[in-house]
C-alpha positions in Angstrom: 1.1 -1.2 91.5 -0.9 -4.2 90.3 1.9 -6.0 88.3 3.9 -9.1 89.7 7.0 -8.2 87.5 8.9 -4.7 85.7 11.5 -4.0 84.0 15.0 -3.7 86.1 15.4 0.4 84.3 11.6 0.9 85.1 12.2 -0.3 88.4 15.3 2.1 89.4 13.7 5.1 88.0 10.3 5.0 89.6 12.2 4.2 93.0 14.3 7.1 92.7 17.0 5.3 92.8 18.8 7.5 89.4 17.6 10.2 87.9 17.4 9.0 84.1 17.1 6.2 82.1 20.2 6.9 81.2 22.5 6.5 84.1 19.9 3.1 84.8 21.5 2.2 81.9 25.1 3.2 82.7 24.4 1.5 86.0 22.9 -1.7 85.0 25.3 -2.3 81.7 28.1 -0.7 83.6 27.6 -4.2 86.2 27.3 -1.8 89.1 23.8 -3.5 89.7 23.2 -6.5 91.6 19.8 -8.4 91.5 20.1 -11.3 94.5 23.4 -11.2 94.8 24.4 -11.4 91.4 25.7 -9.0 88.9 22.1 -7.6 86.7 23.6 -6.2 83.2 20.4 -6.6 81.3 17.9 -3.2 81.5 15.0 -5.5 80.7 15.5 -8.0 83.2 11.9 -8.8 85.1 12.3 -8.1 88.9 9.7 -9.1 91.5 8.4 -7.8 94.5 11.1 -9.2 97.2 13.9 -9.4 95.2 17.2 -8.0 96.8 19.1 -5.2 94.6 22.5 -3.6 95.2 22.8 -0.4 93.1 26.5 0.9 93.2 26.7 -0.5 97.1 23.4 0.8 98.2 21.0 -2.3 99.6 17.3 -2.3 98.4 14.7 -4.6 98.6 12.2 -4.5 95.6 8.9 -3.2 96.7 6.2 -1.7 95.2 
């Protein structure tokens, strides 16, 4: 992709990372989402290439 930043929700679904936009949003407003270490309750949040999620325990590392 050509853009520097996406949305946190956009993000999880095009990784595969959940299935819908809904459980993104269960997931992220739920604080079971962390975005560098911190807790990520905002489904709009802009996330670059690099940055380091935890969704529900399991390690990723933003790439795309």
């Amino acid at each position: 992709m050509d853009q520097d930043v996406m949305d946190l929700q956009d993000y999880l679904k095009l990784r595969g990372l959940v299935d819908t936009g809904g459980v993104a949003k269960m997931l992220i407003q739920g604080g079971y989402v962390r975005l560098n270490g911190e807790i990520e309750t905002r489904r709009r949040k802009k996330i670059r290439r690099g940055d380091e999620l935890d969704v529900d325990g399991i390690p990723h590392t933003v790439d795309w």
